[in-house]
N, C-alpha and C positions, 0 to 999 in steps of 0.2 A: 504494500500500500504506500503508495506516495505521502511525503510530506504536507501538500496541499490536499488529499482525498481525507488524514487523518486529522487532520483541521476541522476541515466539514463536521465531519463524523464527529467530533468531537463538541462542535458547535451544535449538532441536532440531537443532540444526550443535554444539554442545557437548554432546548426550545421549548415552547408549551408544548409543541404536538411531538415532540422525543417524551417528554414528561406521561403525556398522555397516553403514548404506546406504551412505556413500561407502567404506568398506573395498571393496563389493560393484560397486558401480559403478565403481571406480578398477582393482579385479582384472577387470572386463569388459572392461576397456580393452586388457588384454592380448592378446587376439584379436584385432584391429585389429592389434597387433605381430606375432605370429605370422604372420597375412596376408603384412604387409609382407616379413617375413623371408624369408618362403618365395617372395613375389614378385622379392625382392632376388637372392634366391640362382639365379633361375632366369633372370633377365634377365643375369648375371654382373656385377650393378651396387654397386661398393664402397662407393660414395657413400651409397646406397640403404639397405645393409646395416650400415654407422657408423649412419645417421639414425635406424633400428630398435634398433639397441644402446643408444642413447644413451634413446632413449623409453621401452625395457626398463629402463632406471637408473631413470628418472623415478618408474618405473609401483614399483619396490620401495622405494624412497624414501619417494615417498606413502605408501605403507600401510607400512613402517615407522613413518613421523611419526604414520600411525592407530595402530596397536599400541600407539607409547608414547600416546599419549588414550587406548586404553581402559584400561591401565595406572592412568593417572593418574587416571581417575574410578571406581577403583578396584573394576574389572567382578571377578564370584567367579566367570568360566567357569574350568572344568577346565579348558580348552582352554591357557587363558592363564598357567597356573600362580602 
């Protein structure tokens, strides 16, 4: 990757709509936990069912830390008040 292409790229990881794909992609990620969970819950496995809790933090975390970026680059969604 050229110097100039990782520029870019690194300029649309700080855009709203870079914010906004990984906001989308980090909440897809949730499914994946849900899986797990309902796999955890049905093997009766605690171990299983921590490891999902803990990735469920992860996954509200992250897009917490998105929320405040689109905050801070000061998005005017309604949504966002």
């Amino acid at each position: 990757m050229s110097t100039s292409a990782l520029t870019k790229a690194k300029g649309f990881k700080k855009s709203k709509t870079g914010t906004y794909l990984s906001i989308g992609t980090t909440a897809f990620g949730a499914i994946s936990v849900i899986k797990q969970v309902k796999k955890a819950r049905s093997e009766h496995d605690v171990l299983k069912l921590v490891d999902a809790a803990v990735s469920a933090a992860a996954i509200v975390t992250g897009l917490a830390i998105l929320y405040r970026e689109l905050k801070r680059l000061g998005d005017d969604d309604v949504l966002l008040g």
